[in-house]
DODODO-444755 format. One record per residue (C-alpha): x, y, z; residue in three letters. Coordinates in steps of 0.1 Angstrom, whole numbers. Example, Ala and Ser with C-alpha at 12.3 -4.5 7.8 and 13.67 -1.06 7.14 Angstrom:
# residues 2
     x     y     z residu
   123   -45    78    Ala
   137   -11    71    Ser
END
This chain:
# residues 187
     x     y     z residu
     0     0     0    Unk
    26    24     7    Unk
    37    28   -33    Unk
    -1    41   -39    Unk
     1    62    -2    Unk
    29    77   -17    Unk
    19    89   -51    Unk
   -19    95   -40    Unk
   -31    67   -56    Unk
   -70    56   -39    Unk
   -71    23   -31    Unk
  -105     2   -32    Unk
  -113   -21    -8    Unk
  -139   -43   -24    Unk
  -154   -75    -4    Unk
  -151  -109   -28    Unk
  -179  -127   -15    Unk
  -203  -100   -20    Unk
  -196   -85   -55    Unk
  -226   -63   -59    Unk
  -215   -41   -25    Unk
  -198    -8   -40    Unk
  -166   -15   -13    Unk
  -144     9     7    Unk
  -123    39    -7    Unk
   -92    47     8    Unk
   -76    81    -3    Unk
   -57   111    15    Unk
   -86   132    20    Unk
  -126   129    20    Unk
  -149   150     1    Unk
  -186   158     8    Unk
  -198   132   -16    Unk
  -175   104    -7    Unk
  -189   109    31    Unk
  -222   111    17    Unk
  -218    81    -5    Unk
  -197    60    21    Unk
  -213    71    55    Unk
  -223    42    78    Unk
  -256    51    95    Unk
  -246    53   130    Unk
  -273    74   150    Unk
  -263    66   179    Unk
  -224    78   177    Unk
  -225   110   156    Unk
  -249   128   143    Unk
  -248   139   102    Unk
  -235   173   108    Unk
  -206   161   129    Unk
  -195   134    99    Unk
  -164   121   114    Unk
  -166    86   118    Unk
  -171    66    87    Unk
  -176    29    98    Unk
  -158     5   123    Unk
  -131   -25   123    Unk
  -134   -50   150    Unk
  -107   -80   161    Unk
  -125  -104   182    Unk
  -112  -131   203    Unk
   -85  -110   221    Unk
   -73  -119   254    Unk
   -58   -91   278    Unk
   -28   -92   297    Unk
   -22   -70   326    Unk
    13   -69   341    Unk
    11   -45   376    Unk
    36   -34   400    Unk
    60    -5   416    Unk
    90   -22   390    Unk
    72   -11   358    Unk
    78    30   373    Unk
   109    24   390    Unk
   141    42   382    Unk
   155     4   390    Unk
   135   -10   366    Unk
   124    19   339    Unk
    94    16   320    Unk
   113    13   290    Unk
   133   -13   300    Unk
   101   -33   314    Unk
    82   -25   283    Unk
   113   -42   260    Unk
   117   -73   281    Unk
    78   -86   284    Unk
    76   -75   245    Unk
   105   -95   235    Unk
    92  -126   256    Unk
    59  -121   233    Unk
    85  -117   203    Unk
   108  -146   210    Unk
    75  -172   214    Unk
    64  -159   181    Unk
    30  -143   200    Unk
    17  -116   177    Unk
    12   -80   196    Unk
   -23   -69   186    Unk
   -22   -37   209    Unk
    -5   -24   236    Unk
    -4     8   266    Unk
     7    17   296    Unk
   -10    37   323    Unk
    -2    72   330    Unk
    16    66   364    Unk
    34    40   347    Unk
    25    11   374    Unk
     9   -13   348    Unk
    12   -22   311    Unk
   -14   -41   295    Unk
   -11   -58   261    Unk
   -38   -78   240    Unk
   -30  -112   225    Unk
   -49  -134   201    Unk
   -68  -154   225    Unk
   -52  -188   214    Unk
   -18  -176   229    Unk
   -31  -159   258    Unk
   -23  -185   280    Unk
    13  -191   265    Unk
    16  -155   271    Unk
    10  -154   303    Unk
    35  -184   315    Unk
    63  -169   298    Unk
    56  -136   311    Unk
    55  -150   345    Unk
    85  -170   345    Unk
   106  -140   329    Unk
    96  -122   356    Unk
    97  -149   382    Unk
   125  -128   403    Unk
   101   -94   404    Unk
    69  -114   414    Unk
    92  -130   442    Unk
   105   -97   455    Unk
    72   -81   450    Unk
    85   -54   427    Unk
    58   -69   396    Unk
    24   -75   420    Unk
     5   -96   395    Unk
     1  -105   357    Unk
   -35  -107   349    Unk
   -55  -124   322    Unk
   -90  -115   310    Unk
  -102  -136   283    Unk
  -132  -127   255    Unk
  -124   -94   245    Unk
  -128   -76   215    Unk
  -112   -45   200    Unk
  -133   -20   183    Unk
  -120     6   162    Unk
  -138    39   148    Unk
  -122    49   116    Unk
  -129    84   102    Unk
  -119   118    90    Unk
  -106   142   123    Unk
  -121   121   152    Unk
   -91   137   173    Unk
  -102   168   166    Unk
  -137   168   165    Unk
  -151   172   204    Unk
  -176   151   216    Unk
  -167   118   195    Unk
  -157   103   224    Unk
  -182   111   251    Unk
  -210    98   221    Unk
  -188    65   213    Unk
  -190    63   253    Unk
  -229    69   256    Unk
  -232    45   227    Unk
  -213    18   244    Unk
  -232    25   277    Unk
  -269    22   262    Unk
  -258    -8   242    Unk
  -245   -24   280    Unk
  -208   -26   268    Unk
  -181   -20   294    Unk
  -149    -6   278    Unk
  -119   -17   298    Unk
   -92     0   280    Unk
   -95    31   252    Unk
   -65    44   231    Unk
   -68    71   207    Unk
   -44    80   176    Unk
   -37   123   168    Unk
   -39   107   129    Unk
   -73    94   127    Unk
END
């Protein structure tokens, strides 16, 4: 994709199985008739004036991972240091990193893992850290199973206020609890 990024080439995403459906444009900038065109009807997100987000991508079947403790804000143990060696145990088992953060006061990092190696994820997490979950500088490495990541895809969500709080009251009406958000300045 990056070639046709480059040169501003659109790129159409069309789906195989259903040949008849008019697919997905992807270009550098969207104009009033594209969003008009391509808009997903999502009432209760945004309204029509505010136009911003343009449909959604899911991965289901994510587990959660949730390594806690004083060690990941240490000076002994910096966060960057903490964040290298528990992604490089994911890296050197061949476990795919589908998302990852860290919490402001930098006491936990939490990753998401396809659920089928959510459990081998977790062992070799613990036993890399076997000497901080001794000494009590790592407290705990959680795993919540079932998970899903949803993603809003649009044109200037990050700067268009109120996105959020509706994605929020959308979740809340639908009785979705949101255990982690992340949001990209790119859109």
């Amino acid at each position: 994709m990056l070639p046709a990024i480059d040169s501003h080439t659109p790129i159409w995403i069309r789906n195989t199985f259903n040949p008849s459906c008019p697919g997905t444009k992807i270009h550098s900038s969207v104009s009033a008739t594209s969003r008009s065109s391509s808009r997903v009807n999502l009432p209760l997100l945004v309204s029509q004036k505010d136009d911003v987000i343009m449909g959604f991508c899911t991965i289901d079947n994510i587990a959660l991972v949730v390594v806690g403790g004083p060690a990941i804000g240490t000076a002994a143990y910096s966060p960057l240091g903490m964040r290298d060696r528990l992604f490089n145990s994911l890296k050197d088992m061949n476990i795919p990193l589908v998302f990852a953060s860290q919490s402001a006061p930098e006491h936990s990092i939490w990753f998401c893992v396809p659920m089928a190696f959510a459990e081998t994820a977790k062992k070799r997490i613990e036993t890399d850290c076997r000497d901080e979950l001794a000494v009590g500088s790592i407290h705990s490495i959680q795993l919540f199973s079932g998970y899903s990541i949803l993603t809003g895809v649009g044109d200037k969500i990050s700067q268009t206020p109120g996105v959020a709080a509706s994605f929020f009251t959308a979740m809340h009406r639908a009785n979705v609890n949101v255990m982690g958000v992340a949001q990209n300045g790119t859109d």
